[in-house]
C-alpha positions as CSV (number, residue, x, y, z in Angstrom):
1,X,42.7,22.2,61.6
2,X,41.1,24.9,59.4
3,X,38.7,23.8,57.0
4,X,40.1,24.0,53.7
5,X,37.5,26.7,51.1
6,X,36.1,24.6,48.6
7,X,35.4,25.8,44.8
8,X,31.7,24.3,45.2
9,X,31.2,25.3,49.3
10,X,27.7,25.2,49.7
11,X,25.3,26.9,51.9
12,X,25.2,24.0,54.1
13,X,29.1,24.0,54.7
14,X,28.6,27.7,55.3
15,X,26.1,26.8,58.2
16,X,27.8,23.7,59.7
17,X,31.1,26.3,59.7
18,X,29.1,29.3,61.7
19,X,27.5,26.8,63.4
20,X,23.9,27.6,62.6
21,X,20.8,26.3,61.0
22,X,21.1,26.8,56.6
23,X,17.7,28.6,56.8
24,X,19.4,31.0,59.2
25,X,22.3,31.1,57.4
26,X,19.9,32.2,54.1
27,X,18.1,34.8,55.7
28,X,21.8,35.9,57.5
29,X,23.3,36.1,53.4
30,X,20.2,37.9,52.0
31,X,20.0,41.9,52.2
32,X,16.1,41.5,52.2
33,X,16.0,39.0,55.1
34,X,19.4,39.9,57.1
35,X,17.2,42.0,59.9
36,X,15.5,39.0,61.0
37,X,18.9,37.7,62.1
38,X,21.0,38.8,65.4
39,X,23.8,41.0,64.4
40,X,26.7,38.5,66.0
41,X,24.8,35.6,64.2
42,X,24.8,37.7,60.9
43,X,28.7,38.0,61.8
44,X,29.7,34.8,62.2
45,X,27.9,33.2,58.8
46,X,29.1,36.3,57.0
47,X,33.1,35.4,58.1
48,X,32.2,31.5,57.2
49,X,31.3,32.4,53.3
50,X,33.9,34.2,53.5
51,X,36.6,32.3,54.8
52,X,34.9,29.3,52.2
53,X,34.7,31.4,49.4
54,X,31.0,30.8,49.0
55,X,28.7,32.8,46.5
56,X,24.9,32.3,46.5
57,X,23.8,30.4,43.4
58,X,21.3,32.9,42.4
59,X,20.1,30.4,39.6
60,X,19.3,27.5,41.5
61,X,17.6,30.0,44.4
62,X,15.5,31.6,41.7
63,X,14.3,27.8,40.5
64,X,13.6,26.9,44.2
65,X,11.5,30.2,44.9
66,X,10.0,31.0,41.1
67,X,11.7,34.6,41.6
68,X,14.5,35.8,40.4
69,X,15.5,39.2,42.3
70,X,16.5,40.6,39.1
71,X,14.3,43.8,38.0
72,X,14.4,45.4,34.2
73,X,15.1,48.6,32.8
74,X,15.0,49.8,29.5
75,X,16.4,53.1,28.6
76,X,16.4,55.2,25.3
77,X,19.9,56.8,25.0
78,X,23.2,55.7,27.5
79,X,24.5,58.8,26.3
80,X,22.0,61.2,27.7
81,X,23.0,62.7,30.7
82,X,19.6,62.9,31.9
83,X,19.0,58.8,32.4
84,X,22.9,57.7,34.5
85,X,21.1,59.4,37.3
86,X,17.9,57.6,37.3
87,X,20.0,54.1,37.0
88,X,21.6,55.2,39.9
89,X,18.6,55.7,41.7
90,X,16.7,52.6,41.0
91,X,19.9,50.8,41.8
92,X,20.3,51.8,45.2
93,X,16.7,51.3,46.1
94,X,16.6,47.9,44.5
95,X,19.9,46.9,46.3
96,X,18.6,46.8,49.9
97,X,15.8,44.7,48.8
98,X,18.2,42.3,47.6
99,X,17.2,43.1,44.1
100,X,19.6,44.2,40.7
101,X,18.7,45.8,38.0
102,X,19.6,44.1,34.4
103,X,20.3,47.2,32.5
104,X,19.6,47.8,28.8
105,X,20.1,50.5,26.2
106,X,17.9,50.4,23.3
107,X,19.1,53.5,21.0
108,X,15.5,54.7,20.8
109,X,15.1,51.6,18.5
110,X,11.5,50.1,18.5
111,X,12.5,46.8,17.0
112,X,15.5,46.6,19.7
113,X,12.9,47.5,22.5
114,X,11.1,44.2,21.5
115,X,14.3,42.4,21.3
116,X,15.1,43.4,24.6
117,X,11.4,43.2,26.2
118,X,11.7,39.6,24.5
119,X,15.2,38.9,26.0
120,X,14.2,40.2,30.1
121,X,11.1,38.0,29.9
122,X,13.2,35.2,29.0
123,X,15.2,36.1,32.2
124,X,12.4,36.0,34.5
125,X,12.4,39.3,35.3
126,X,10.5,40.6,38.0
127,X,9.4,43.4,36.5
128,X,10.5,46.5,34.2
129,X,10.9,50.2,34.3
130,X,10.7,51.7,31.1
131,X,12.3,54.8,30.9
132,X,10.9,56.0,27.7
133,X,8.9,59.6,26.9
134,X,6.8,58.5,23.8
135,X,3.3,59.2,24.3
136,X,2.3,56.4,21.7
137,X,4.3,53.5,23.2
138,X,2.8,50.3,21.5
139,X,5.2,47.6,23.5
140,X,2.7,48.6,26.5
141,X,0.0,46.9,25.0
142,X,1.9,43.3,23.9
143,X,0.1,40.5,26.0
144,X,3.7,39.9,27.7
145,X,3.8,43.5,29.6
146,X,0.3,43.1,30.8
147,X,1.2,40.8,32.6
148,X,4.3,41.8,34.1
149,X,4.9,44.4,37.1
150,X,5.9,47.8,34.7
151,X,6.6,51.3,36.2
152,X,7.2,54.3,33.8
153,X,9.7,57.0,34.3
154,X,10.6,59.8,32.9
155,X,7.4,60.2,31.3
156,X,3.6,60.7,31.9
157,X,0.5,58.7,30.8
158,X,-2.1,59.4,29.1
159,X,-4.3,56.5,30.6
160,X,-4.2,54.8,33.9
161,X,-2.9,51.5,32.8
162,X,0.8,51.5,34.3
163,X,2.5,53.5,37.5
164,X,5.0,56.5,36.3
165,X,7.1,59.0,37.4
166,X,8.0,61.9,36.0
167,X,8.8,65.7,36.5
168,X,6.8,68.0,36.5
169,X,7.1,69.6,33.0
170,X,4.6,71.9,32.9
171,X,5.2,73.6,36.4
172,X,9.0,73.5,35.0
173,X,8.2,75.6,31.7
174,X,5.9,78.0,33.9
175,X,8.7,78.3,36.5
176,X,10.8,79.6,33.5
177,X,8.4,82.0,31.9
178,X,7.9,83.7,35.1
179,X,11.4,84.0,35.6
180,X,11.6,85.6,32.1
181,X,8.6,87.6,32.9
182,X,9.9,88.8,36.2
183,X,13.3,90.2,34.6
184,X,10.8,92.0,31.9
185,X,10.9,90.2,29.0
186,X,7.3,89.6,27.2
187,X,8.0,88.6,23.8
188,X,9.6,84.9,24.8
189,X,9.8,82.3,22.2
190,X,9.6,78.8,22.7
191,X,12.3,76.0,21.0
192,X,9.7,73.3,21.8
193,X,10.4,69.6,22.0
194,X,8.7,66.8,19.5
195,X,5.1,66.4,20.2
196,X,5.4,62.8,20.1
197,X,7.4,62.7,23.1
198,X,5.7,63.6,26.8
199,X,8.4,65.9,27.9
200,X,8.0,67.9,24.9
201,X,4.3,68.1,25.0
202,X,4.1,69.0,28.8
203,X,6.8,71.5,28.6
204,X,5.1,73.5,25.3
205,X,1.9,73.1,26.9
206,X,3.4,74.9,30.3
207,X,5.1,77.4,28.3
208,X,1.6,79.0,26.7
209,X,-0.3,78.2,30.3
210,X,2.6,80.4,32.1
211,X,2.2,83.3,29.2
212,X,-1.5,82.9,29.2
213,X,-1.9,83.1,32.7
214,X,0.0,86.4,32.9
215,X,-2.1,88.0,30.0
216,X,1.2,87.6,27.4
217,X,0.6,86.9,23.6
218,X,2.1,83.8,22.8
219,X,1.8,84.1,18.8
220,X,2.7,80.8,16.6
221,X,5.6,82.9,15.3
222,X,7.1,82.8,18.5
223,X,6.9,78.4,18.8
224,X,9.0,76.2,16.4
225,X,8.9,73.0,16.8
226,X,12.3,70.5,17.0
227,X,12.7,67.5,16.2
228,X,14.4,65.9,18.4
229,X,16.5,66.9,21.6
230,X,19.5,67.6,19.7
231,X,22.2,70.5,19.5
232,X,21.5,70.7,15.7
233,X,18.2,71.2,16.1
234,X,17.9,73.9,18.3
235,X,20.7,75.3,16.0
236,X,18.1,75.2,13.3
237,X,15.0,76.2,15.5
238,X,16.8,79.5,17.2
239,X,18.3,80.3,13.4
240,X,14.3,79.9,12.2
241,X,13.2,82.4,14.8
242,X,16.1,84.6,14.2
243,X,14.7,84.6,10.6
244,X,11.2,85.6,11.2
245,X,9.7,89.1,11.3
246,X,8.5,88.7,15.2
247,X,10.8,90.4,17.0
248,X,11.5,89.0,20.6
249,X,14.0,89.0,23.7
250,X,14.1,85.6,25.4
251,X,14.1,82.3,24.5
252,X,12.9,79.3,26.8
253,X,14.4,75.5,25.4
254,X,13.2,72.4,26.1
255,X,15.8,70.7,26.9
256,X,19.8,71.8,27.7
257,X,21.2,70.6,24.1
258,X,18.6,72.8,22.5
259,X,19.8,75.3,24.4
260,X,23.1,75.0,23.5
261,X,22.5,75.0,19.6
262,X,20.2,78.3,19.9
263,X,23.5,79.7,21.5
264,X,25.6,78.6,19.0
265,X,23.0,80.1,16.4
266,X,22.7,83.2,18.4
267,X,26.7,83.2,18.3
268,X,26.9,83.2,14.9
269,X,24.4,85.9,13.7
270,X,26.1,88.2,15.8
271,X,24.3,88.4,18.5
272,X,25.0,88.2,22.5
273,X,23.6,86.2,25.6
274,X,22.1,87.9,27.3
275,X,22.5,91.2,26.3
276,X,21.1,91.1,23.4
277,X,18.9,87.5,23.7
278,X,17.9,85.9,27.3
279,X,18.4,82.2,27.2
280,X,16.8,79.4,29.4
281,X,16.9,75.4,29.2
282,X,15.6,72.7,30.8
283,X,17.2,69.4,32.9
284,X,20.1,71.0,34.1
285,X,22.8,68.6,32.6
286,X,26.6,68.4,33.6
287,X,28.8,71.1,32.8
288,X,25.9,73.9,31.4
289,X,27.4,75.8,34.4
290,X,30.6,75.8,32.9
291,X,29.4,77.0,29.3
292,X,29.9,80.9,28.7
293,X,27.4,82.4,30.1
294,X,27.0,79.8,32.8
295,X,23.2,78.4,31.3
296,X,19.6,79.5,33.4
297,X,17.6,76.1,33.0
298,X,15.3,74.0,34.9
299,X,17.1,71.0,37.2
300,X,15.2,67.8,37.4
301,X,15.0,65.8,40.3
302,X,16.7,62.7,38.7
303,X,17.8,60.2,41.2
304,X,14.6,61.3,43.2
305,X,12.5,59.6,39.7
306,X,14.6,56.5,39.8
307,X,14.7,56.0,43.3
308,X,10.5,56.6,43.2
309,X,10.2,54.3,40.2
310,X,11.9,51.2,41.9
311,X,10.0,52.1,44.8
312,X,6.6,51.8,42.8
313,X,7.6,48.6,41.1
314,X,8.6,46.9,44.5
315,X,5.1,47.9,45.5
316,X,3.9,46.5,42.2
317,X,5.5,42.9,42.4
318,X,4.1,42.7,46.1
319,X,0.7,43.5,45.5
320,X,-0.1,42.7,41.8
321,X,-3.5,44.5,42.2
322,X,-2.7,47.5,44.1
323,X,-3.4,50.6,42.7
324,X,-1.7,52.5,39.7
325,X,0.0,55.5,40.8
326,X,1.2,58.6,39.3
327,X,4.0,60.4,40.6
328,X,5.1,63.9,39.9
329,X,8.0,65.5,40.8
330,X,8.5,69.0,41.5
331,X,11.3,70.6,39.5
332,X,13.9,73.8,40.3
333,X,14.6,77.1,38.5
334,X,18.5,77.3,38.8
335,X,19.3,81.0,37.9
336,X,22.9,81.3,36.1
337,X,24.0,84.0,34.1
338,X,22.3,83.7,30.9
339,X,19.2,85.7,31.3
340,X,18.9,89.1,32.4
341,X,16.2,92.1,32.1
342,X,15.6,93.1,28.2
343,X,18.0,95.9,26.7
344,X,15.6,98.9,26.6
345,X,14.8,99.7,22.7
């Protein structure tokens, strides 16, 4: 007679049913351990929790073995295109491993960042990545994340105290001006990202080394600074440069939404892309392709940084004193149909 599934089946009833040791039947249930096990032995346990309806109590295996297989990580904005991808990516490195993520969205909220720092400790979290782009960031120096495994992504340091990945936002911006220059434009303003923020620092920074390096004035009239990565503001930025006496014929954006408010602005003063005003942006963000005209930005290798990230902070929890890495990754000029060579005057 068939044994009947139990509500409670344990791992030992698993074992008796496949006929195999529990330790075997442990490493046969767990990702990270399953190749140590013969395929038709892996087969045979795997049909036995099944038929029993048995679920690993993750719990009572993370009390046994002090770990808990669950990793952190802490994003700014769930609406952001830019940061689904990068989930996605750490998720499907951490899932061979037999790790999960614990996912949580913070809404750029300091307070709620120590709330939920305070919240995954109290989890037993393995470790964190911290998918944040302030420069000045000072969670990093609580006692708590000193001592905990933390990579960094989307975002560079400016010390050696924590692994990160990021793109590379300079070579991104430079990518874009010599696109610009290469079509003829020399007079290029900059919509620039907040300072405060390392993606908006390394992307202004690239932008005057790419004009600098070809010998092109980059005058202050030309920058204006947002304030965040918002439509509105790049609405307000493009309508600022439209306003100043310093003529020019291109405009690079730090980020996609940016770009799409200094089209809208352009829109409204009368103006076309690109006829009359060349137009790039930066991340490459669903559906820019489908805007009118079809958006020239920079595409980011996201599922690349969150893949890399996870792979960093596996490293991390495995060797606590290995060394701190820094990862940049290379970004891509996608060419669409907003830019074009300058209208002779």
């Amino acid at each position: 007679m068939a044994e009947e599934p139990s509500e409670r089946a344990t791992l030992w009833a698993v074992a008796r049913r496949a006929g195999v040791h529990a330790a075997t039947a442990s490493r046969a249930l767990n990702e990270a351990t399953r190749p140590l096990v013969a395929p038709d032995t892996i087969a045979r346990v795997l049909r036995a929790a099944r038929d029993l309806n048995y679920h690993p109590n993750h719990a009572a295996r993370s009390l046994r073995t002090q770990r808990s297989m669950t990793i952190g990580v802490v994003i700014p904005d769930i609406t952001n295109s830019l940061f689904p991808p990068i989930v996605r990516g750490i998720e499907d490195f951490l899932a061979p491993a037999g790790y999960v993520a614990l996912v949580a969205n913070t809404g750029r909220d300091v307070d709620r960042e120590r709330v939920v720092m305070r919240e995954m400790l109290a989890r037993s979290v393995e470790g964190i990545v911290l998918a944040t782009a302030r420069r000045d960031y000072p969670l990093l120096e609580e006692p708590p994340l000193r001592g905990l495994p933390v990579v960094l992504v989307n975002r560079v340091t400016d010390d050696a105290l924590f692994s990160s990945v990021s793109t590379d936002d300079r070579l991104g911006a430079r990518l874009a001006v010599a696109h610009l220059l290469d079509l003829g434009h020399r007079r290029i303003a900059h919509i620039a990202g907040p300072d405060s923020l390392s993606t908006g620092f390394g992307r202004k920074s690239g932008y005057l080394e790419g004009m600098r390096s070809a010998g092109v004035s980059a005058p202050a009239s030309l920058l204006v600074a947002a304030d965040s990565y918002a439509e509105e503001e790049g609405y307000r930025c493009a309508s600022e440069l439209l306003g100043r006496r310093s003529p020019f014929t291109a405009i690079l954006a730090a980020n996609d939404m940016l770009a799409l408010g200094a089209l809208r602005a352009l829109d409204e003063h009368g103006f076309r892309c690109p006829e009359d005003y060349s137009l790039v942006g930066f991340n490459d963000m669903p559906l820019v392709d489908r805007i009118t005209p079809p958006l020239t930005t920079i595409r980011l290798p996201q599922y690349e940084a969150g893949s890399e990230a996870a792979r960093l902070l596996l490293d991390r929890i495995r060797q606590r004193d290995g060394p701190v890495s820094a990862v940049l990754l290379a970004p891509k000029l996608v060419v669409r149909r907003s830019t074009c060579p300058p209208t002779p005057v």
